[in-house]
Structure formats: C-alpha cells, structure tokens
Backbone bond lengths (Angstrom), bond angles and torsions (degrees), N, CA, C in turn:
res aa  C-N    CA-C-N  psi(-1)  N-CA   C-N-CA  omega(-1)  CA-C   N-CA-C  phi
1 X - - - 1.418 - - 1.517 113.13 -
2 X 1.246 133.62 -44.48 1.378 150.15 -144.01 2.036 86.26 -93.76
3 X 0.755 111.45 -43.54 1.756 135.27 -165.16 1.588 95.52 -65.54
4 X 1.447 110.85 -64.62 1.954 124.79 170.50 1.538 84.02 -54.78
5 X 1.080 134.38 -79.81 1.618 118.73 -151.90 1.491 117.02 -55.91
6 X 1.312 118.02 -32.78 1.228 116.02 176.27 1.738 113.09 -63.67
7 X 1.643 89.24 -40.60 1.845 98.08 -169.71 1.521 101.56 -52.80
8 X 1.256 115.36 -43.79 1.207 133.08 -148.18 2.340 105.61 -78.33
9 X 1.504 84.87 -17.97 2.114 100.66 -172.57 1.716 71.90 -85.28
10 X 1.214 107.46 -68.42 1.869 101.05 -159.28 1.295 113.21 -55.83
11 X 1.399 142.48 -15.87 0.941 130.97 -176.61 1.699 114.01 -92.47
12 X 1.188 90.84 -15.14 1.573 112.41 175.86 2.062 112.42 -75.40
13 X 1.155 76.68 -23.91 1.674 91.65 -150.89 1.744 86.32 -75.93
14 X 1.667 89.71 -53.32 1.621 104.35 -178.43 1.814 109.29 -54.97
15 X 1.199 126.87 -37.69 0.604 130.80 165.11 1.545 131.26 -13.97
16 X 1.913 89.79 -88.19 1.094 128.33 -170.21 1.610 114.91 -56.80
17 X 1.853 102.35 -25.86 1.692 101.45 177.13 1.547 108.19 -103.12
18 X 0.935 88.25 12.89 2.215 93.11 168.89 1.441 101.40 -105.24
19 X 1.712 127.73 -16.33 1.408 116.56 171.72 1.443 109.74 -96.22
20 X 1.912 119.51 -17.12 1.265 115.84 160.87 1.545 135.94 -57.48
21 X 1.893 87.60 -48.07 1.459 92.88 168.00 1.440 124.99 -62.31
22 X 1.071 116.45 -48.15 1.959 117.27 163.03 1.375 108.10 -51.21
23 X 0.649 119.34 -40.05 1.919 106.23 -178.27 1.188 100.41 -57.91
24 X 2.120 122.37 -64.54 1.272 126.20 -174.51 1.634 115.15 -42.44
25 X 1.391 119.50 -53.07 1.275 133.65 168.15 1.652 121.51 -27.57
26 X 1.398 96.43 -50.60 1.699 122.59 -161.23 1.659 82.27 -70.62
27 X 1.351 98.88 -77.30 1.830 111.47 -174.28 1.256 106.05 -37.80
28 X 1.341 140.79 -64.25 1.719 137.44 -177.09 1.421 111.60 -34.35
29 X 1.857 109.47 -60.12 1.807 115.46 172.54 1.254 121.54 -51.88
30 X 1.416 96.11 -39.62 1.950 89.78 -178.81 1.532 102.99 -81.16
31 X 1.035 148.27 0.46 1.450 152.83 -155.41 1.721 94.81 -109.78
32 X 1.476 107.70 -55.84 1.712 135.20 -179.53 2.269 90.57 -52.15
33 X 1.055 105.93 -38.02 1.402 91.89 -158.55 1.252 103.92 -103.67
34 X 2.011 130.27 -28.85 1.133 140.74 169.97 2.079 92.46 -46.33
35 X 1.372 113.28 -56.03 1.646 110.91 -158.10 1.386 78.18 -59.69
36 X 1.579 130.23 -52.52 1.602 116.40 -137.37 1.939 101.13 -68.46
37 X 1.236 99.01 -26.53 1.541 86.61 -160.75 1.637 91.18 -87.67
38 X 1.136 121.23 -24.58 1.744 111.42 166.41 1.232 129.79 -34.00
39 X 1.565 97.55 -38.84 1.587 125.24 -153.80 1.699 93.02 -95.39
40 X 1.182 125.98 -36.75 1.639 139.33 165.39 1.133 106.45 -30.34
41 X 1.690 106.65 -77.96 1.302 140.81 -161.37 1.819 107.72 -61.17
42 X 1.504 105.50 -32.66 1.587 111.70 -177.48 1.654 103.45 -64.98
43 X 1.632 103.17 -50.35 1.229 99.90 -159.58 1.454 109.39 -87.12
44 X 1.588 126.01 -21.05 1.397 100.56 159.43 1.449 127.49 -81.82
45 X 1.364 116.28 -5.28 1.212 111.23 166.88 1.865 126.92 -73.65
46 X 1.415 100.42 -28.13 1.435 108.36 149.12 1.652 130.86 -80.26
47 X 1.184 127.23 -7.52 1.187 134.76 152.06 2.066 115.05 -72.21
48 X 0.998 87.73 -38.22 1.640 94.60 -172.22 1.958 110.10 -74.11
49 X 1.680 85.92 -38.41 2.136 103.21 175.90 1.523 87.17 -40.75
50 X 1.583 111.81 -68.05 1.547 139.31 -138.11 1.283 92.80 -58.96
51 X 1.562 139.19 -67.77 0.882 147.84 165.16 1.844 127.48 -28.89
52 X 1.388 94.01 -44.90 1.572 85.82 164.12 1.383 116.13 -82.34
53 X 1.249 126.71 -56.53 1.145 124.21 168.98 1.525 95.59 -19.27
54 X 1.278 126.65 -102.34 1.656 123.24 -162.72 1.441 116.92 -25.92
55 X 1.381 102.55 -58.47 1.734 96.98 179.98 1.411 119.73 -56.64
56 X 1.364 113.80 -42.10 1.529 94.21 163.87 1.146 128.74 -113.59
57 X 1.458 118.63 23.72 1.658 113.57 149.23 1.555 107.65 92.56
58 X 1.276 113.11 134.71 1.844 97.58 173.00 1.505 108.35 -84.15
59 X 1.381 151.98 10.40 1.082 146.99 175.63 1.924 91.81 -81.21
60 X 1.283 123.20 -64.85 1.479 121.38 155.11 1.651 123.36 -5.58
61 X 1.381 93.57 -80.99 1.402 116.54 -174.98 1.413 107.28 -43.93
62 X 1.350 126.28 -48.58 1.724 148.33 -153.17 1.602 98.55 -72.57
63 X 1.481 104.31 -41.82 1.568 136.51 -166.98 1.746 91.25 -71.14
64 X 1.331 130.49 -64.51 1.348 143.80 -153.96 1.435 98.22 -70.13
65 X 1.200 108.01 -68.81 1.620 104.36 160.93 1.560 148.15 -22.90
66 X 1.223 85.92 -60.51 1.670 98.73 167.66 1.530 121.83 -88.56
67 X 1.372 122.61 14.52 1.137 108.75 -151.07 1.626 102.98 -95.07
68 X 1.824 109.39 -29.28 1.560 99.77 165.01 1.259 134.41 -42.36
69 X 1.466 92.31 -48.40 1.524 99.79 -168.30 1.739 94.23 -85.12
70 X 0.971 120.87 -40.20 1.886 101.04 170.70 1.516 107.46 -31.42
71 X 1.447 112.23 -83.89 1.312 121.07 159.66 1.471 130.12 4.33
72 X 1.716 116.79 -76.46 1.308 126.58 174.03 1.514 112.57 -51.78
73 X 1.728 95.71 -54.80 1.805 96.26 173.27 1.512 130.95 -53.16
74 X 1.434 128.93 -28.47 1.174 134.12 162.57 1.658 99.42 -60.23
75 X 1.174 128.73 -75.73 1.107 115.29 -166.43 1.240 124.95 -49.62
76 X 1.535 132.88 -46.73 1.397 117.04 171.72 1.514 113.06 -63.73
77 X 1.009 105.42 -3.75 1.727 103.81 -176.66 1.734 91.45 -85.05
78 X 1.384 121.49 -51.72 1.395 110.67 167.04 1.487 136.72 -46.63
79 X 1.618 117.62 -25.16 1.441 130.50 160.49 1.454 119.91 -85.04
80 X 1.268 96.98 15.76 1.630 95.96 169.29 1.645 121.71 67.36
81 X 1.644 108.25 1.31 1.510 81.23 -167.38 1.279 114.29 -87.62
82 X 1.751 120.07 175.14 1.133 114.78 171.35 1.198 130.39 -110.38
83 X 1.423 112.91 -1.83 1.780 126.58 148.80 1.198 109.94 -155.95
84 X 1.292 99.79 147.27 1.184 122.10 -144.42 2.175 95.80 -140.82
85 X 1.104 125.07 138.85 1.355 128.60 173.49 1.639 109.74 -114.78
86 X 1.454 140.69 107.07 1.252 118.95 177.79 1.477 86.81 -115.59
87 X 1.468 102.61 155.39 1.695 111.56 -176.08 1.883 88.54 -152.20
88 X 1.507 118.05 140.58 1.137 116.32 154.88 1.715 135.00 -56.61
89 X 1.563 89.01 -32.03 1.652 84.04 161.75 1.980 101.02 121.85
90 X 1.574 88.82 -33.40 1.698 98.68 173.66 1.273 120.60 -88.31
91 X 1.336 131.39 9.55 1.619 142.44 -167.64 1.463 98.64 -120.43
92 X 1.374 139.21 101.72 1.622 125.78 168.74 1.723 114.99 -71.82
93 X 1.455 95.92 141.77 1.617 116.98 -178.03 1.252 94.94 -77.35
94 X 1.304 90.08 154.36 1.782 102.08 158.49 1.808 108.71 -121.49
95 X 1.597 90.56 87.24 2.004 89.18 -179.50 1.605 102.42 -76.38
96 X 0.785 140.54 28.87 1.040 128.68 146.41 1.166 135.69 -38.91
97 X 1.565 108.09 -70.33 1.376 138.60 -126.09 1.426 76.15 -116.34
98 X 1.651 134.22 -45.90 1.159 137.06 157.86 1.276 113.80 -32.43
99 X 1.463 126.69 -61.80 1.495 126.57 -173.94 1.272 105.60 -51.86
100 X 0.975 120.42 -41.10 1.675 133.25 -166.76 1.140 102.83 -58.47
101 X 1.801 120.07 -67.67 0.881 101.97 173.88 1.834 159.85 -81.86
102 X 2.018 88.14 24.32 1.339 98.63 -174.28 1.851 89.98 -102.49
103 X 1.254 130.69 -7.90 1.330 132.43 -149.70 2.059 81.67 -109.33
104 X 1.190 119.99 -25.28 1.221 122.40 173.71 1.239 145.85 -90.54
105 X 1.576 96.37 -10.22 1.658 124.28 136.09 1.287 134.00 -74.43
106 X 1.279 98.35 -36.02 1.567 124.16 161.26 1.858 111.84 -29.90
107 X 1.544 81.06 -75.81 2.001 101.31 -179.76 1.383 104.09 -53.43
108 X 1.677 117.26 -52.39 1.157 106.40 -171.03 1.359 135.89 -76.63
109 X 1.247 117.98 -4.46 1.332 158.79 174.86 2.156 96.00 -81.77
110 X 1.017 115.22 -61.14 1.094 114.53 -178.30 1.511 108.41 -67.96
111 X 1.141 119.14 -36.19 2.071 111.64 -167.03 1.389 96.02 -110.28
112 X 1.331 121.40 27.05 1.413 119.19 139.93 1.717 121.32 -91.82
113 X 1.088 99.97 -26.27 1.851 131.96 -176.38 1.822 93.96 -45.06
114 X 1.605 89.48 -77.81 1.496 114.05 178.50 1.526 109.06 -48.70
C-alpha cells in the first residue's frame, strides 16, 4: 500500500514538471515571436517613415509643420495687435512679475515725461 502511494506522489510529481516544463516552453515561443513581430513592425514602420519622408520631401514636411502657427501669426498680424499672450491653458502664468513689468514701463515711461 505505502509503495502505490508513494508511486502514485512521484508520478504526480513527475507529472507536474513535464506540465511546468511545457508551459515554460510554450511561454519562451510566444515571447520568441511577441520580440519577432515587434522587430517586424519596427522595421516596417521605419521603412514606411522613410518612404514618406521622400515622397514628400523635407522642404514639405518644414512647410506642414509650421503652417498653424504661420497661419495664427498672419492673423493677429491682421488684428493689428501689438502684444498679444497665447498660452494653452495647461502651463500656469506668473502675472505677477508680468504686472510688474507693465507697471515698470509705466514709471519709466512716466519720469521720462517729466
């Protein structure tokens, strides 16, 4: 009896590291093919960059880029102003130091007057 129970732990035991090792196995290939298709995906995605870039040229590109703010800049240049503050809204000002320095043109602007 004692002999079956033992047979019966080792065969279990044996078991259990022939379903470890297959798991480990399984996990390495899918790991082996997760990098490979990474490595796919890198290089046609840098083949494909490369490719646009050429077709449309970096004089293009330079153009595409700047072209909002070209854009925006004509227009306040069309409203005439002569300063202007644009902020996205997620960066905090410090008007402080701003006030200061419109209140410090201000003075100096004034005790030149005099």
């Amino acid at each position: 009896g004692e002999a079956a129970v033992e047979q019966a732990k080792l065969k279990a035991e044996a078991n259990n590291i022939e379903a470890e090792a297959e798991l480990s196995r399984i996990n390495n290939a899918r790991q082996g093919e997760l990098t490979y298709v990474a490595a796919t995906k890198a290089v046609v995605s840098t083949q494909s960059t490369g490719n646009m870039v050429t077709t449309l040229g970096s004089e293009n590109i330079a153009r595409i880029a700047t072209s909002g703010h070209d854009n925006q800049l004509a227009m306040l240049k069309a409203l005439g102003l002569q300063s202007t503050l644009i902020t996205d809204g997620s960066t905090p000002l410090n008007l402080f130091n701003t006030a200061k320095g419109f209140i410090g043109q201000l003075e100096d602007g004034a005790g030149s007057s005099h």
